[in-house]
FIFIKE-584596 format. One record per residue (C-alpha): residue in one letter; chain; x, y, z. Coordinates in nm, 3 decimals, always signed. Example, Ala and Ser with C-alpha at 12.3 -4.5 7.8 and 13.67 -1.06 7.14 Angstrom:
2
dovo kelo = A | fimi = A | u = +1.230 | v = -0.450 | w = +0.780 .
dovo kelo = S | fimi = A | u = +1.367 | v = -0.106 | w = +0.714 .
This chain:
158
dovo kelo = X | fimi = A | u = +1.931 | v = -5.561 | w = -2.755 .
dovo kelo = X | fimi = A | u = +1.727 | v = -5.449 | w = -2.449 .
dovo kelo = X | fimi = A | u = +1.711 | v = -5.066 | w = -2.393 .
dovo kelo = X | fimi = A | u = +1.439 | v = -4.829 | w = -2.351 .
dovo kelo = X | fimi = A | u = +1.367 | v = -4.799 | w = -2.676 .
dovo kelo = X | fimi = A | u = +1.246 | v = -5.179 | w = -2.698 .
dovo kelo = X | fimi = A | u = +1.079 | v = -5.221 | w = -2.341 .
dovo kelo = X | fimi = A | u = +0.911 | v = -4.918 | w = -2.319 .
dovo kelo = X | fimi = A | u = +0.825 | v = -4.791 | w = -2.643 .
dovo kelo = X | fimi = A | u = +0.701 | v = -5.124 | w = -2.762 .
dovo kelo = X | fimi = A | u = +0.891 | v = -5.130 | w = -3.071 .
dovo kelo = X | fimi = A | u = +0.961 | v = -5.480 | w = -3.129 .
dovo kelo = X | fimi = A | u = +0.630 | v = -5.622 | w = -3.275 .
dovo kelo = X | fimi = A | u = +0.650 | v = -5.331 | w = -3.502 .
dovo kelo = X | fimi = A | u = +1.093 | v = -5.367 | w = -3.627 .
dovo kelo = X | fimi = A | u = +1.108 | v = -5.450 | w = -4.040 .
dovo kelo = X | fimi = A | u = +1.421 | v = -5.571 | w = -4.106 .
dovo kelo = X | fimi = A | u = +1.608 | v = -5.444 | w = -3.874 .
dovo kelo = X | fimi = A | u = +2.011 | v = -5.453 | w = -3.903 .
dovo kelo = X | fimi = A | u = +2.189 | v = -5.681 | w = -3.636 .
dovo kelo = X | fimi = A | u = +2.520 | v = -5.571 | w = -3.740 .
dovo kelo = X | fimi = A | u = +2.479 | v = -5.248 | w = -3.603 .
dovo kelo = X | fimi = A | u = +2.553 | v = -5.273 | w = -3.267 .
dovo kelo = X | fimi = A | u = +2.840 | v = -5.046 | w = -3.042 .
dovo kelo = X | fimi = A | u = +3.099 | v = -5.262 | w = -2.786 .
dovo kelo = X | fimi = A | u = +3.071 | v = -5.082 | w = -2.460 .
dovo kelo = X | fimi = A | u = +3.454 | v = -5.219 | w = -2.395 .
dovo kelo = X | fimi = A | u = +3.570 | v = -5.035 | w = -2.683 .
dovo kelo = X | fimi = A | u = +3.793 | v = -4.677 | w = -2.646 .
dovo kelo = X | fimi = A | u = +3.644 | v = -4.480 | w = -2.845 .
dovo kelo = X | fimi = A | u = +3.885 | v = -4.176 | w = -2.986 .
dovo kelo = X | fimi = A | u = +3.640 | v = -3.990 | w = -3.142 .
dovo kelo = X | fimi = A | u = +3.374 | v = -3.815 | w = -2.915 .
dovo kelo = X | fimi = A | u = +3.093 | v = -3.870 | w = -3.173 .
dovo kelo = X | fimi = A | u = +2.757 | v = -3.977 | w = -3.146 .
dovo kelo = X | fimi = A | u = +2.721 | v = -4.375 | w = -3.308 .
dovo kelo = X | fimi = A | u = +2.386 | v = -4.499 | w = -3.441 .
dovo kelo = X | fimi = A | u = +2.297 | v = -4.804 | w = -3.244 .
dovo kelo = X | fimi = A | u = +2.004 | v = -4.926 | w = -3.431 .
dovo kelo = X | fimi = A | u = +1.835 | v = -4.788 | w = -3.722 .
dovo kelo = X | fimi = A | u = +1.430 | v = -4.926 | w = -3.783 .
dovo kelo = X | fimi = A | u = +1.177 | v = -4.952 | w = -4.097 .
dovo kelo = X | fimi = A | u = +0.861 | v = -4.932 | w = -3.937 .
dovo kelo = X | fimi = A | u = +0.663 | v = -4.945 | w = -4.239 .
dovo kelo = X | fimi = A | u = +0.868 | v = -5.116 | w = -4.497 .
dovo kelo = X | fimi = A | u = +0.924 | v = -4.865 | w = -4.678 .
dovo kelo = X | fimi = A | u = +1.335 | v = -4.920 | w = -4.710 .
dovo kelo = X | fimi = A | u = +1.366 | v = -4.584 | w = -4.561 .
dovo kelo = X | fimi = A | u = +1.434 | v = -4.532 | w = -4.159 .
dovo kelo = X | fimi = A | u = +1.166 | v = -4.439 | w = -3.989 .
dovo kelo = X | fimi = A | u = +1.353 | v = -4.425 | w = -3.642 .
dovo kelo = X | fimi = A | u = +1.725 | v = -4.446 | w = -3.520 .
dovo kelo = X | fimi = A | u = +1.804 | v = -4.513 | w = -3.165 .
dovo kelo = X | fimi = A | u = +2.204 | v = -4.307 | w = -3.106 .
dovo kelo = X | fimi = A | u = +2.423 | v = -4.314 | w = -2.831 .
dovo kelo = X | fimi = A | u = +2.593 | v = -3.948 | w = -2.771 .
dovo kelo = X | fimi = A | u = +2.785 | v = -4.002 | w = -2.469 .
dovo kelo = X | fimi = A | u = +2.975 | v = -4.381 | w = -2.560 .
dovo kelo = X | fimi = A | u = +2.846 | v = -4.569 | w = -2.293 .
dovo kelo = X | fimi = A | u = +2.761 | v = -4.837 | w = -2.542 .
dovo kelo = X | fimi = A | u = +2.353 | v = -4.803 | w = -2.462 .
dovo kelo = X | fimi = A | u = +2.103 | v = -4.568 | w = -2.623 .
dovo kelo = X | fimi = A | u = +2.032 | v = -4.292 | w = -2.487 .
dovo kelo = X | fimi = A | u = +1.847 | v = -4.035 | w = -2.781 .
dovo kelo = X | fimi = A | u = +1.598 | v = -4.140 | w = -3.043 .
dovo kelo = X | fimi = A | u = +1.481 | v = -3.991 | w = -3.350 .
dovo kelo = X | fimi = A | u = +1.197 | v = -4.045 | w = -3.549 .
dovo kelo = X | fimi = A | u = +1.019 | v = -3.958 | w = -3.866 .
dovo kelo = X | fimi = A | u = +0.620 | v = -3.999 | w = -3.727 .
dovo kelo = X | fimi = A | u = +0.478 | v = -3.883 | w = -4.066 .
dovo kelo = X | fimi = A | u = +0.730 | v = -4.149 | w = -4.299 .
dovo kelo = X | fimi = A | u = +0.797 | v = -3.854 | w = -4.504 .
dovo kelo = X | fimi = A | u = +1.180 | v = -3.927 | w = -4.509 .
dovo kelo = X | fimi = A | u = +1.274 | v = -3.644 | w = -4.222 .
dovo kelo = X | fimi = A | u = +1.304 | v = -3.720 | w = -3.875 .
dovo kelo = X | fimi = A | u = +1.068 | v = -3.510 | w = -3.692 .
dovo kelo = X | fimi = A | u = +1.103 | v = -3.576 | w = -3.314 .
dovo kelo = X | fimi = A | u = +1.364 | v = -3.649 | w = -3.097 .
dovo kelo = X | fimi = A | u = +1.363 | v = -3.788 | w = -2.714 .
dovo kelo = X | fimi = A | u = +1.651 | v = -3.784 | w = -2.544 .
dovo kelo = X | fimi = A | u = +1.732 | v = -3.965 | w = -2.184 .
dovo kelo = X | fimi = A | u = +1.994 | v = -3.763 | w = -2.059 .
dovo kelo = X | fimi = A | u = +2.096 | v = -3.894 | w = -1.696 .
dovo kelo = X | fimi = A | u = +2.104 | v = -4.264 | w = -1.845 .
dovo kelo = X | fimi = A | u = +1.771 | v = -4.394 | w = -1.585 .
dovo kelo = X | fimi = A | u = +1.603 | v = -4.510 | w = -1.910 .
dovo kelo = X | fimi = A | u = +1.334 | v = -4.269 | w = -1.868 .
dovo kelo = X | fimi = A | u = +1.304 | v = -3.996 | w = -2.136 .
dovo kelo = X | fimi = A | u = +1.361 | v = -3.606 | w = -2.026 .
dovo kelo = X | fimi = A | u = +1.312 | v = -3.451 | w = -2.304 .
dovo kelo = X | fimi = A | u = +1.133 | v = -3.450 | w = -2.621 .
dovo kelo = X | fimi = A | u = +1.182 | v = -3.184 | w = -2.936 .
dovo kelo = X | fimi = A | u = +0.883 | v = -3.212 | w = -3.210 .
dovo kelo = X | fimi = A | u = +0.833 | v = -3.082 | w = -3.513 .
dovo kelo = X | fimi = A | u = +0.476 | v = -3.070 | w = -3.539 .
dovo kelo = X | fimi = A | u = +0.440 | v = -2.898 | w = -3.885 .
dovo kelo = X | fimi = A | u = +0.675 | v = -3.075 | w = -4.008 .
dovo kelo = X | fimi = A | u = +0.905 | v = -2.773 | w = -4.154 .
dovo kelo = X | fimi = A | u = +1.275 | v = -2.945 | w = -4.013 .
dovo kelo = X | fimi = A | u = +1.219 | v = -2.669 | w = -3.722 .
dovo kelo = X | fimi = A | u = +1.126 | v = -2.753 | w = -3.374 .
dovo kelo = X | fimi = A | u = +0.774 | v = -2.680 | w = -3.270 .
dovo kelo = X | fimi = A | u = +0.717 | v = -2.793 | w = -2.868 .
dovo kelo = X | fimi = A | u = +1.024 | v = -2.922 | w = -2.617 .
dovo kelo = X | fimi = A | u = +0.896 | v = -3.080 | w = -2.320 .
dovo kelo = X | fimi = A | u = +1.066 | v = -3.151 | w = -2.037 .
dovo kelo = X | fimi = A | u = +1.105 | v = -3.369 | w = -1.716 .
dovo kelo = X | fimi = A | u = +1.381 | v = -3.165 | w = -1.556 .
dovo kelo = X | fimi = A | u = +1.326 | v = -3.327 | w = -1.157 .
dovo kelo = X | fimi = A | u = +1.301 | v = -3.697 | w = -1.359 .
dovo kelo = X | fimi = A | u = +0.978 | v = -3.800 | w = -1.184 .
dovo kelo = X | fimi = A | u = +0.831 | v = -3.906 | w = -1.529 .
dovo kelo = X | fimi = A | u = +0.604 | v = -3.565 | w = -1.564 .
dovo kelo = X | fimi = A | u = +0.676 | v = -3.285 | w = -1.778 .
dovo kelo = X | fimi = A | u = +0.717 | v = -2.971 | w = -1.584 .
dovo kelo = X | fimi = A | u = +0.910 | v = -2.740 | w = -1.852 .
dovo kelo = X | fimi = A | u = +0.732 | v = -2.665 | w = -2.203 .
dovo kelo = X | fimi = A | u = +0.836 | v = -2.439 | w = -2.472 .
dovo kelo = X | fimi = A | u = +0.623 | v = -2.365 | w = -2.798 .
dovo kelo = X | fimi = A | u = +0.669 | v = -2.190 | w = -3.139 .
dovo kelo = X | fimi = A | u = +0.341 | v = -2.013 | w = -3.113 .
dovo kelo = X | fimi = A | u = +0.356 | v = -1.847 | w = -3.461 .
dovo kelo = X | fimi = A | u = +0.587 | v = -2.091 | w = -3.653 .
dovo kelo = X | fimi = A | u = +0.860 | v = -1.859 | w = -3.686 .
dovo kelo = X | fimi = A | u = +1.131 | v = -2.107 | w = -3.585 .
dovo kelo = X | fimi = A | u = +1.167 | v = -1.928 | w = -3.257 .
dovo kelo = X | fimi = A | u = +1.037 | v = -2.077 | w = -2.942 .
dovo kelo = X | fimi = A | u = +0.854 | v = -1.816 | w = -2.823 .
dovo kelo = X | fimi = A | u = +0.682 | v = -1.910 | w = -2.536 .
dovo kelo = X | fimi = A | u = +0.796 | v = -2.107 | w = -2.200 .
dovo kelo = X | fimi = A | u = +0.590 | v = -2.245 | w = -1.891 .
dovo kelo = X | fimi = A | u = +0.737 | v = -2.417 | w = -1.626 .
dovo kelo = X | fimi = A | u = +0.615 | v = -2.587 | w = -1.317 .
dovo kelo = X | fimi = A | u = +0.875 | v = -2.473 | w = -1.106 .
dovo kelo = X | fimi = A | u = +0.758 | v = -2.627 | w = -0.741 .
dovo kelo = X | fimi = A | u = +0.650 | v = -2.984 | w = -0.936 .
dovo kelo = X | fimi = A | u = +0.337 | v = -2.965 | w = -0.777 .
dovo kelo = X | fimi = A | u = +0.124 | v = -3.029 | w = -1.111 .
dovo kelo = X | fimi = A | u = +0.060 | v = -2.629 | w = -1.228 .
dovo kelo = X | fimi = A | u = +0.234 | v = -2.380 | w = -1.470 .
dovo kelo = X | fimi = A | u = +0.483 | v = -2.125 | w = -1.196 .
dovo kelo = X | fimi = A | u = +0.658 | v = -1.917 | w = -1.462 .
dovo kelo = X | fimi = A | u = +0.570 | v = -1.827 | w = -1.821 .
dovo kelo = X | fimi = A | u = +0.795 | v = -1.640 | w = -2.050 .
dovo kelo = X | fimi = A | u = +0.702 | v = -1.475 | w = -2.398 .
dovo kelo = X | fimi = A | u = +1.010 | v = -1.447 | w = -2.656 .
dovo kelo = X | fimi = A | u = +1.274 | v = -1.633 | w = -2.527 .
dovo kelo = X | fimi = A | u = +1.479 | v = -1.817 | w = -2.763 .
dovo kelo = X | fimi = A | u = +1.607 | v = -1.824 | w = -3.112 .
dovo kelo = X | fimi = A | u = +1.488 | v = -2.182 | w = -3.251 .
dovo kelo = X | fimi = A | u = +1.648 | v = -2.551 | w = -3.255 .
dovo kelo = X | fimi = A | u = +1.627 | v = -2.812 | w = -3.526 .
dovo kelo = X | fimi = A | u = +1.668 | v = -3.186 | w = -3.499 .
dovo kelo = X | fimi = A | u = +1.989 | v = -3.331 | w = -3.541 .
dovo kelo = X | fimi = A | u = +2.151 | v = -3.500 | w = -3.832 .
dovo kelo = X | fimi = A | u = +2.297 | v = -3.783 | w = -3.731 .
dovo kelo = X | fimi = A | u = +2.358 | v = -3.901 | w = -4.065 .
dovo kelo = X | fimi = A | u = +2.090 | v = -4.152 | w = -4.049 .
């Protein structure tokens, strides 16, 4: 499979095991609007996943990826390509590692630069804290304290 999770990530020197059989058919009609797990990969042969690349909107191609970066058995970031370029817009981490989101970063004009970044400054769950670089030009325009009520990575059932 070629996607952007094999030519730009690099991921295929690093693939244990993984399963061909799990593949979608972009001809298919799909009746249920759910997201399918495209490929699921055992980065350090471990037998548990380590990363699973999903596609939400049934095009048949990957467009969000999870992964677990500390191989503790919980995925812990998530990128998501969202206008289907192959470029990634968005990325939710959970840097402390407590199954809440800690820093989303943005590309919202899709010129490969983040330009919108929201923190949990006091690991509360909340992200509490927003900059954005609202003219592109390279330097933080807005910044809002206390603006949301927290995210969590999605269970895809992987």
């Amino acid at each position: 499979m070629t996607d952007f999770f094999h030519d730009h990530v690099g991921l295929d020197d690093h693939l244990y095991d993984p399963d061909p059989h799990l593949t979608v058919d972009p001809d298919a009609h799909h009746h249920v609007p759910v997201p399918e797990i495209v490929e699921r990969y055992d980065f350090n042969g471990d037998g548990r996943v380590d990363a699973i690349a999903v596609d939400t909107d049934q095009d048949g191609r990957a467009d969000t990826w999870e992964y677990d970066k500390n191989y503790d058995g919980h995925m812990d970031e998530v990128r998501y390509d969202h206008n289907g370029d192959g470029r990634i817009d968005e990325v939710d981490s959970d840097l402390n590692h407590d199954g809440r989101i800690d820093l989303v970063t943005e590309d919202t004009d899709h010129d490969g630069r983040d330009d919108v970044w929201e923190y949990d400054t006091n690991n509360d769950g909340a992200l509490d804290l927003l900059k954005m670089d609202t003219d592109h030009d390279g330097n933080v325009d807005y910044r809002a304290v206390n603006h949301d009520t927290g995210h969590t990575i999605p269970d895809y059932g992987n």
